[in-house]
NULO-553252 format. One line per field, with one value per residue (C-alpha): x, y, z. Coordinates in steps of 0.02 Angstrom, whole numbers. Example, Ala and Ser with C-alpha at 12.3 -4.5 7.8 and 13.67 -1.06 7.14 Angstrom:
REM NULO-553252
x = [615 | 684]
y = [-225 | -53]
z = [390 | 357]
***
This chain:
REM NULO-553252
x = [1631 | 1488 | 1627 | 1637 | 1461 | 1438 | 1585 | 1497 | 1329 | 1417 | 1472 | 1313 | 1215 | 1364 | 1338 | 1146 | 1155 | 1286 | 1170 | 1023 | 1117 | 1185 | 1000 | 951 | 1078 | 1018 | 850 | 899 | 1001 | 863 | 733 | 868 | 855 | 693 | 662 | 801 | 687 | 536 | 609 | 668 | 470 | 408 | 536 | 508 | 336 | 355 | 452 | 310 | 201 | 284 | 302 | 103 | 49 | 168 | 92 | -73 | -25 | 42 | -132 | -221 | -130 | -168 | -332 | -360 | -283 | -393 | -543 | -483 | -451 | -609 | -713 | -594 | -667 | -861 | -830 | -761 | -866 | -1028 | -949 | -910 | -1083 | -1150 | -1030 | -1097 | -1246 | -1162 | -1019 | -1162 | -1226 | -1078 | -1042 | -1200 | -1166 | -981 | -1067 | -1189 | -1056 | -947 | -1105 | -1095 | -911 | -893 | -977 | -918 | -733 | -772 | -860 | -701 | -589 | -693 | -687 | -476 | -497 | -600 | -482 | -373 | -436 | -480 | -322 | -158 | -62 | 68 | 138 | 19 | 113 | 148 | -37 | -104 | 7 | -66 | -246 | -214 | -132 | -307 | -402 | -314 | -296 | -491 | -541 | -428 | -526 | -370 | -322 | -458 | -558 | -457 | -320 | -403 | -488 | -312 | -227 | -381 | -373 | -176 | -195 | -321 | -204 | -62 | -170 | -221 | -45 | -4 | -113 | -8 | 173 | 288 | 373 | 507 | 530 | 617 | 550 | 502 | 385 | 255 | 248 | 251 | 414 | 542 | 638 | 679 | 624 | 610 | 414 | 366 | 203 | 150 | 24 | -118 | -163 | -21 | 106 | 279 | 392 | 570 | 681 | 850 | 944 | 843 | 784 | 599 | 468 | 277 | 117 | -21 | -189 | -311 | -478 | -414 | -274 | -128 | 11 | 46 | 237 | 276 | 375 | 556 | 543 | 487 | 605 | 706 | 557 | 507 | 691 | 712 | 565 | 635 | 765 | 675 | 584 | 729 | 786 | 953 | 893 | 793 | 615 | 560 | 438 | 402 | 323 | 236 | 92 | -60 | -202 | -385 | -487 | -638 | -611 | -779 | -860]
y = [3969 | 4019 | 3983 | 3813 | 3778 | 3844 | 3731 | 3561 | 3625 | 3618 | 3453 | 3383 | 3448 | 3372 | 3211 | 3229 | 3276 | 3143 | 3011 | 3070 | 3060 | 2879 | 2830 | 2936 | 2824 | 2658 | 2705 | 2746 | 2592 | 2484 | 2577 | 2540 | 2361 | 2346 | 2418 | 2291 | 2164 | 2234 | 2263 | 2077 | 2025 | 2145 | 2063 | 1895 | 1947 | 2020 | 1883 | 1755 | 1863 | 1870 | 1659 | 1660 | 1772 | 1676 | 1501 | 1583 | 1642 | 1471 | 1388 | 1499 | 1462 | 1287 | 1291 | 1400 | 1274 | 1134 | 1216 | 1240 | 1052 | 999 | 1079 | 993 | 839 | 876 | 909 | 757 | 641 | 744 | 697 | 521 | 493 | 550 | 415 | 286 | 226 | 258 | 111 | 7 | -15 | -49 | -170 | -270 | -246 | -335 | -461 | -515 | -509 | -630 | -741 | -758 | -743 | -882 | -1012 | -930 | -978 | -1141 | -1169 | -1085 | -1219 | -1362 | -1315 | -1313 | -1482 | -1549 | -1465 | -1571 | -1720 | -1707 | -1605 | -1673 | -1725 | -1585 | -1534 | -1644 | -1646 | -1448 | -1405 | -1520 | -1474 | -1287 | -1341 | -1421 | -1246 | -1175 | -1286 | -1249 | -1068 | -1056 | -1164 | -1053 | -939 | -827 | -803 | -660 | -671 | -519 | -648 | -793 | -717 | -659 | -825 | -922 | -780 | -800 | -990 | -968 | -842 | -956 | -1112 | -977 | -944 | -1136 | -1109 | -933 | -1046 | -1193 | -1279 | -1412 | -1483 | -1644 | -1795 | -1971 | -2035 | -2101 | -2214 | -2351 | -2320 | -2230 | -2191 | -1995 | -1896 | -1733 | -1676 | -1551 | -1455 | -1340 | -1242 | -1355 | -1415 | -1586 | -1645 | -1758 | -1835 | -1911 | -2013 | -1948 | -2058 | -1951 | -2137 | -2139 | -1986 | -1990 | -1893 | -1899 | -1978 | -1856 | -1929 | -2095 | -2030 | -2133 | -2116 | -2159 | -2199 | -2087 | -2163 | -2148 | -2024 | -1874 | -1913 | -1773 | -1641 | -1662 | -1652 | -1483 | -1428 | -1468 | -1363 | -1217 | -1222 | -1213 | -1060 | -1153 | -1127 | -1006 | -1048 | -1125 | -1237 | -1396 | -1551 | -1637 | -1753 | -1674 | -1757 | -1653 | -1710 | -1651 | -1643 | -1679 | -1547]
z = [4163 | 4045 | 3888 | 3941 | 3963 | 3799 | 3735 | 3838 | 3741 | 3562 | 3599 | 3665 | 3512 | 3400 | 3482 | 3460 | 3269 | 3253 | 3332 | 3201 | 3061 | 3106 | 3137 | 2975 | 2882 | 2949 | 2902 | 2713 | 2704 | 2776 | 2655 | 2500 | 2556 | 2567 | 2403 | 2332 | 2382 | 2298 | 2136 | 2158 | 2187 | 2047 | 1934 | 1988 | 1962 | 1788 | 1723 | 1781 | 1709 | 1532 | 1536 | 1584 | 1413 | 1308 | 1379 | 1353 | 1166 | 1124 | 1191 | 1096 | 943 | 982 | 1004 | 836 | 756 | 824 | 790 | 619 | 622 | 719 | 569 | 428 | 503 | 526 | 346 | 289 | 421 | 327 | 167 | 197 | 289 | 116 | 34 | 136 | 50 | -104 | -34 | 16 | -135 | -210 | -62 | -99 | -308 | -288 | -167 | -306 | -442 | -339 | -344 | -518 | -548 | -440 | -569 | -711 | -664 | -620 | -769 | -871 | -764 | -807 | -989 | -989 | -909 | -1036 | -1180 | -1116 | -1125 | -1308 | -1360 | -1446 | -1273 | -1306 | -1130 | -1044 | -883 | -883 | -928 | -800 | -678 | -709 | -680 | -524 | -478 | -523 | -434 | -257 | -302 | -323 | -172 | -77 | 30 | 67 | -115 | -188 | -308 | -420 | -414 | -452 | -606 | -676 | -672 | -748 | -870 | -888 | -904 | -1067 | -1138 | -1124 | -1227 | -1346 | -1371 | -1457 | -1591 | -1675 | -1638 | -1656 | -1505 | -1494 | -1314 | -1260 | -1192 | -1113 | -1257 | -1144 | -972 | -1072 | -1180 | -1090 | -1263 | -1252 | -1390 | -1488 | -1484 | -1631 | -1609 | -1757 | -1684 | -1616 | -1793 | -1811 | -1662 | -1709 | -1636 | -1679 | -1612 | -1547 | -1696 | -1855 | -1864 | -1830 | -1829 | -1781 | -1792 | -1658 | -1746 | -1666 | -1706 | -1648 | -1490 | -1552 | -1643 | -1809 | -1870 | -2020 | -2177 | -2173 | -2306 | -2190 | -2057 | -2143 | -2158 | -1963 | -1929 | -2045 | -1940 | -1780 | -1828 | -1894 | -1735 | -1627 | -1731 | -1788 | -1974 | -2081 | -2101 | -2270 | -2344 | -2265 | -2316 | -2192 | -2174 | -2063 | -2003 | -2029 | -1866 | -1778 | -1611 | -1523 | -1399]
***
C-alpha cells in the first residue's frame, strides 16, 4: 500500500515537472519572439538612422558648397558695383560720340553723292544704287551704328579703288541711245567707249559732261585697251587721247 502511494507520488511530481517545463518552454519561446521583434525595431531603427546621417552629410555638403558660392558672388556683385561708374561713363562717352558720329556720316554720304554728280558717269547706276543702300541703312534705327559706319567706310574704299585700276563693263550707252557698248575706264583720269562693230570709240569731255567721238584712228588703241583690260592680252603701251579737267568742288 505505502509502494503504491509512493509510485502515485512519482507520477504526480512527473506530471508537475512536466507541466513546468512545458510552461518554462512557452515562456522561452515567447521571450525568443519577442526579442525577434526587437532586433527587427532596432534594425529598422538603425537603418533609418544610417539614411538620416547620410541625408544630413549630403546637406551639409550642400550647404558648404553654397556658402562657398554665396561668397563667389558678394565678390563679384562688390566688383561689378565698383565697375559701375566706370560703365557709366563710358555709357554717357559712346552716347556723346554717337552725337557726333551721326553728322559726320551724313556729311561723308552727302559728299559720295556729290562725287557723283561731278564724276565721269562710270557705273552710274551701280554707284547710285549703293548710295541709296546708304541712305536706308543710316535712317534705319534697327541697323547700329558699328554697321552703318563700316559700309559708309566700305563704300569709300570701293571709289578709292577706281583710281589704282582699269575696268571694261558692257552697256546701254545712255537712255537716249539704246546702242550696247564696251565702256573703258582707266582709272578715274579718261573713260571710252566703243561700239560693238570696232567702228566708233568715245571719250567722256569732263569739264563739259559729254562725249566727244574719237577719230577713227584710235578705234584700234581703245580696242587694244579693252583687251588688255579684260586680261585677253599682255599689257603694253597705249596711245590714247586724255582729257586734263578740273573737276569743280
Amino acid at each position: 500500500m505505502i509502494y503504491k502511494k509512493i509510485i502515485l507520488l512519482f507520477f504526480i511530481i512527473q506530471s508537475l515537472e512536466a507541466s513546468s517545463v512545458d510552461k518554462m518552454l512557452n515562456n522561452i519561446s515567447n521571450a525568443n519572439k519577442d526579442s525577434i521583434k526587437s532586433q527587427n525595431k532596432v534594425n529598422k531603427y538603425a537603418d533609418e538612422s544610417e539614411r538620416i546621417f547620410d541625408e544630413y552629410s549630403r546637406l551639409s555638403k550642400e550647404l558648404a558648397e553654397q556658402n562657398v558660392y554665396n561668397e563667389q558672388i558678394k565678390l563679384f556683385i562688390a566688383t561689378q558695383n565698383k565697375e559701375i561708374p566706370k560703365l557709366q561713363q563710358q555709357l554717357k562717352e559712346i552716347t556723346q560720340t554717337h552725337k557726333k558720329i551721326l553728322p559726320l556720316m551724313l556729311e561723308m554720304l552727302a559728299t559720295l553723292e556729290k562725287l557723283l554728280k561731278v564724276d565721269t558717269p562710270f557705273l552710274y547706276n551701280e554707284r547710285q544704287s549703293r548710295i541709296n543702300n546708304l541712305k536706308s541703312y543710316l535712317s534705319n534705327s534697327n541697323v547700329n551704328i558699328s554697321e552703318q559706319y563700316r559700309m559708309l567706310m566700305d563704300s569709300y574704299k570701293t571709289e578709292y579703288s577706281y583710281a589704282r585700276n582699269i575696268e571694261v563693263y558692257r552697256d546701254k550707252f545712255n537712255d537716249d541711245d539704246s546702242r550696247t557698248v564696251d565702256f573703258l575706264r582707266i582709272g578715274r583720269s579718261a573713260f571710252y567707249y566703243q561700239t560693238l562693230d570696232l567702228q566708233e570709240s568715245g571719250i567722256y569731255d569732263l569739264e563739259n559732261r559729254k562725249w566727244i567721238i574719237l577719230d577713227k584712228k584710235y578705234n584700234q588703241d581703245v580696242s587694244k585697251a579693252i583687251k588688255m583690260a579684260r586680261k585677253k592680252i599682255a599689257p603694253d603701251f597705249l596711245t590714247l587721247p586724255i582729257f586734263s579737267a578740273e573737276v569743280s568742288k
